[in-house]
N, C-alpha and C positions, 0 to 999 in steps of 0.2 A: 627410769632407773629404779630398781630395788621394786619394782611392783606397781610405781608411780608415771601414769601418764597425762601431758599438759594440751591442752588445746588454747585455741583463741591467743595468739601472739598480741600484748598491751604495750608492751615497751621494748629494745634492746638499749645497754647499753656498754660501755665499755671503762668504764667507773665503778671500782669496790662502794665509793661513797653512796652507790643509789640505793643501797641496803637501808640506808640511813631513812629510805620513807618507809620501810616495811613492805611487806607483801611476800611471794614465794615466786622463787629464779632457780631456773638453770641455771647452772654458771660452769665456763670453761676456762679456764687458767693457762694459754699454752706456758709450756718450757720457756718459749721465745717469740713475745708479740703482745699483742692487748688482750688484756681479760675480755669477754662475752658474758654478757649478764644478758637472760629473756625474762621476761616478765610475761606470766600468760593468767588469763582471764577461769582459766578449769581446771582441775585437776581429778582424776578418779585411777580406776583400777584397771579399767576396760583399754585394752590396746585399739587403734585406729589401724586396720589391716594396711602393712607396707607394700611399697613394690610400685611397680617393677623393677625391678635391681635384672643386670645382667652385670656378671665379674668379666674382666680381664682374661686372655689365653695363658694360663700358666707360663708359657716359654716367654711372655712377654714380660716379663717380672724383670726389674735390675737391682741393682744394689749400690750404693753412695761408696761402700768398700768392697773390695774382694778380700778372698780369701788371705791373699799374700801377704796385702796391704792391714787387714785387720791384725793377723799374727805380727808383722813389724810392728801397729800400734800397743800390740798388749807387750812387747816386749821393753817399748819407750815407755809404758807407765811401770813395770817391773823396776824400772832403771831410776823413774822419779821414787817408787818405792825405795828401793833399796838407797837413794840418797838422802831419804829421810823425809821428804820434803810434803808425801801423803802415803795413807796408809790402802786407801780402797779407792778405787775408780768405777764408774759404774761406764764399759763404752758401748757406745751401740753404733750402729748402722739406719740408712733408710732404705728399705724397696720402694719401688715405681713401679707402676705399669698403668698406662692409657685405659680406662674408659671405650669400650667401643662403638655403645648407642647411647646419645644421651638422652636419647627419650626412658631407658632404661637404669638411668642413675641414680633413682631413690635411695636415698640410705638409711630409708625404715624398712626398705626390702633388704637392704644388707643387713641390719640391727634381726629381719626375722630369720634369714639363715645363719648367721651367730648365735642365735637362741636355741637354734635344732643341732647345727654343727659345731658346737662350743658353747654350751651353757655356762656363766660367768657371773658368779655371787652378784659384784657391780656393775653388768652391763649396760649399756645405756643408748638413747642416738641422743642428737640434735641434728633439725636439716632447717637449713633458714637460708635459704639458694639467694634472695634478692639482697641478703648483707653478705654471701660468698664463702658460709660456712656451712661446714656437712663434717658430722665426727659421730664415727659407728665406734661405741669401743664393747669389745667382753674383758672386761679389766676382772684379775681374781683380788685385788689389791685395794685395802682401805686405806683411805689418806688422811682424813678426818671426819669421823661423824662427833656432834654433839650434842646432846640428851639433855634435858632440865629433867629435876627431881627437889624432893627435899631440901637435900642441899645444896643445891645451885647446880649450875652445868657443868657437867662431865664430858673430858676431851678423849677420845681414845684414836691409836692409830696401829695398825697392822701390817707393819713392815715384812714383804717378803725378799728373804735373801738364801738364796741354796736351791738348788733346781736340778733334777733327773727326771731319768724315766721311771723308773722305780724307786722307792726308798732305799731297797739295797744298793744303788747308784752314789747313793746322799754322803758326804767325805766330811772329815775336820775341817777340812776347806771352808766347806758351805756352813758348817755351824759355826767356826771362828769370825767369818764374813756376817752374820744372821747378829751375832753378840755385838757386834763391830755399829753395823745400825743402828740396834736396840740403844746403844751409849748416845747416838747421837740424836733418836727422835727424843729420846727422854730428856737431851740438854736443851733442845727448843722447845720441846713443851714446857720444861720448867721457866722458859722467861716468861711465859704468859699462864701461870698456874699458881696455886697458890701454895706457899715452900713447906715442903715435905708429904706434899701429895701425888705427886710423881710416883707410878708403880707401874710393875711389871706384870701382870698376873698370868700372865703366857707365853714359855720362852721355849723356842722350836718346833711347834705343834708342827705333826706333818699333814700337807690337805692335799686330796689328791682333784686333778684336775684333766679334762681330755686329754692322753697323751702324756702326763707329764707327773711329778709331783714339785713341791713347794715347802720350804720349811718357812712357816710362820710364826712372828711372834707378835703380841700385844701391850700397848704400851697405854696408859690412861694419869688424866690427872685432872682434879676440879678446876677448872676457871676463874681467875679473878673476877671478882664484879665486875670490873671497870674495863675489861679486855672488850674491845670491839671486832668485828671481819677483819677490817685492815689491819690490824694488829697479829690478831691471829694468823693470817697467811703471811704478815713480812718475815712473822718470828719462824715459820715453819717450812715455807716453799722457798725452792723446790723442793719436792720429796727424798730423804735421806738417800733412801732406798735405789733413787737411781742416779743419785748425784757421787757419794761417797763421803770420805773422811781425811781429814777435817774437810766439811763441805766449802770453805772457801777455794784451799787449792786445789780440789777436785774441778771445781768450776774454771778454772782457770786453765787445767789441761784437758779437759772436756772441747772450752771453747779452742783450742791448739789443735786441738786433734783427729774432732767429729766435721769432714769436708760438706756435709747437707745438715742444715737445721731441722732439729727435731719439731719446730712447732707447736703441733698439739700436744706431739709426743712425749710422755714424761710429766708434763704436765698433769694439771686434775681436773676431773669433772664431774659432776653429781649437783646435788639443788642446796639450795639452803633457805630457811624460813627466816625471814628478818621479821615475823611476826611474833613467831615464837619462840624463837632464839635455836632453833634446832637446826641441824645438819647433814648432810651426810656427802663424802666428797671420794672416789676412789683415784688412783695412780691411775692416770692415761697411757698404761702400757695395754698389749695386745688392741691400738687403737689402730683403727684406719680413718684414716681423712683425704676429702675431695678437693682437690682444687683445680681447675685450668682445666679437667679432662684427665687431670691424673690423677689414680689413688697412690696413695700412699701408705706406707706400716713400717713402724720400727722394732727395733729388735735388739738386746744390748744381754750383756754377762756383767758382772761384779771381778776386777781384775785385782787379785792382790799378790803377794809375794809369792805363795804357793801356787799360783797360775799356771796350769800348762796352756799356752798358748793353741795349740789344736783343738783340745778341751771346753777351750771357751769358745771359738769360732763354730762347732759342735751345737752346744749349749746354744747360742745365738741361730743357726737354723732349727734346733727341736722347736724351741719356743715360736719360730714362726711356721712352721711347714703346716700344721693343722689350718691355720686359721686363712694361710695366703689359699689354699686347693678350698675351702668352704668361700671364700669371698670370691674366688672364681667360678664359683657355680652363678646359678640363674635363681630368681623368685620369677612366680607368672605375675603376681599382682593382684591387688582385690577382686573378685569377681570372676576370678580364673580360674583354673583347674589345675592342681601341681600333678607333674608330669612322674 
C-alpha cells in the first residue's frame, strides 16, 4: 500500500493490543469480524510480481440486493430520515461470483490488474491463504494516516462523500451529504485530539478517479499524548463516511437492513508503525475479498432526504462496473507473458 511492500510473514494476530510490542503491521479492520494484524520481517519499494489471478465470467456476478429491493431500502431510510430518527445512511450491497481456477486465485495478481485497470491513491493486497484471508482493495479513500513532527502526531482523515461521472453530475445533494461527514469525523477525532485542534483545511475538493469523480474533504487534528491504536480506532471506526449520521443509529439500520455482511468491506486497511507512531489506514471501499472460492465487492451510495432512489442504485453500479469487468480479466503471472 502507498508504495510500501512487506515480505517474510513473523506474526498474525488478531489483537490491537500486539501494537503494544512495536514493530510494522498490515492491519485489516473488517466492518464486521476480527481485526488482522501481519507482522512481516521486510519492507521496501520493490513489488513481488503477482499472479496468476484469473477473474470470474462477468454474467456470473450476483448481488445480496436488486434493483427493487435496494429502491424499497432507500425509501425505508427516507422514512427513518424524515422521522427524525437519522440524518445520512450510507447502504450498500455485496456482489458474488465464484473463483473458476483456484490455481489461479492470487490476489497480488488481482492487486496488479487493479494497478493498470484502476489506479487508487490507497490501493493495497493482503493474501495470507493458510489464516483464510485475501483482500485486494483500489480504495481512493483515507481513513487515517498519522505523521509525528515537532509537535506531536497529527491525525488527518479524508472523507469522501458525492460521486458522478463528471463534476457537472456533482448536486447540493452530494455537498450537503460531504458537510454532513466532515461534522462527524471532526466529532471523533476530537475525543482523541487535543481541544481546539480539530480543523478543516479541505472542504469539497473534487478528485477525479477512473470513471467517476469524488468530492473530497480533509479533516486533521494533533493527538493527545496519551492516545494509543485502540483508542484511536474505538473513538473513530467504523469510517463516517460509510456508516452515516448520527453514526449510532445509522449502524443500527445498516445492521436492519444490509441482508450480506460487509466484512472487509467498509472496513479499513493500510499498515501502521507501532515503532514510530506513524500510520496510514484507507476505507476498504472498492475492496474485493476471497473467501470459500468466492469473490466478493461491495458497493453502497450515501442515502439522505434529498435521495432519488433510482439515483442511488445508479450511483451504486457506476462505482462498481469498472472495477467488477478489471477483476474479471486474467494476470498470466510471474514469468509469463501478458497476452
Amino acid at each position: 500500500m502507498g508504495g510500501r511492500y512487506a515480505r517474510g510473514l513473523r506474526a498474525v494476530s488478531h489483537d490491537l493490543d500486539a501494537l503494544h510490542a512495536g514493530g510494522r503491521w498490515v492491519v485489516a479492520l473488517p466492518y464486521a469480524g476480527r481485526p488482522v494484524l501481519a507482522r512481516f520481517e521486510e519492507w521496501n519499494m520493490v513489488s513481488a510480481p503477482g499472479g496468476p489471478w484469473r477473474g470470474p465470467a462477468l454474467a456470473d456476478w450476483t448481488s445480496s440486493l436488486g434493483q427493487a429491493e435496494y429502491i424499497r431500502d432507500v425509501e425505508r431510510v427516507r422514512e427513518q430520515i424524515a422521522a427524525g430518527d437519522v440524518y445520512q445512511v450510507n447502504l450498500c450491497r455485496v456482489l458474488s461470483a465464484p473463483v473458476p481456477d483456484p490455481s489461479a486465485s492470487d490476489l497480488a495478481g488481482l492487486h496488479e490488474l487493479l494497478q493498470r485497470g484502476n489506479p487508487a491513491p490507497f490501493g493495497g493486497y493482503l493474501n495470507l491463504p493458510t489464516h483464510g484471508i485475501g483482500i485486494a482493495s483500489a480504495s481512493p479513500e483515507l481513513f487515517l494516516s498519522v505523521t509525528v513532527g515537532v509537535d506531536g502526531r497529527t491525525v488527518r482523515s479524508g472523507p469522501i462523500k458525492g460521486t458522478g461521472r463528471t463534476e457537472a453530475d456533482l448536486k447540493e445533494k452530494d455537498r450537503a451529504e460531504n458537510v454532513m461527514i466532515v461534522d462527524l469525523v471532526r466529532n471523533d477525532l476530537s475525543r482523541v485530539c487535543e481541544p481546539g485542534s480539530v480543523s478543516v483545511p479541505a472542504l469539497l475538493r473534487v478528485e477525479e478517479h477512473p470513471g467517476l469523480v469524488h468530492l473530497v474533504s480533509t479533516v486533521e487534528g494533533r493527538l493527545r499524548p496519551d492516545v494509543e491504536w485502540t483508542e484511536l480506532v474505538a473513538a473513530t471506526f467504523p469510517p463516517g463516511s460509510v456508516t452515516g449520521a448520527p453514526k449510532s443509529s445509522a449502524l443500527k439500520l445498516i445492521d436492519l437492513l444490509e441482508p450480506a455482511s460487509r466484512e472487509f468491506y467498509c472496513g479499513a486497511f493500510g499498515w501502521i508503525d507501532a515503532d514510530t507512531g506513524e500510520a496510514e489506514l484507507a476505507v476498504a471501499i472498492r475492496t474485493f475479498w476471497l473467501r470459500d472460492r468466492l469473490l466478493h465487492f461491495g458497493t453502497g451510495a450515501g442515502i439522505t432526504w434529498a435521495s432519488d432512489p433510482v439515483t442511488e442504485w445508479r450511483e451504486t453500479d457506476l462505482k462498481a462496473s469498472n472495477l467488477i469487468e478489471v477483476a474479471s480479466g486474467a494476470w498470466p503471472g510471474p514469468g509469463a507473458v501478458e497476452s
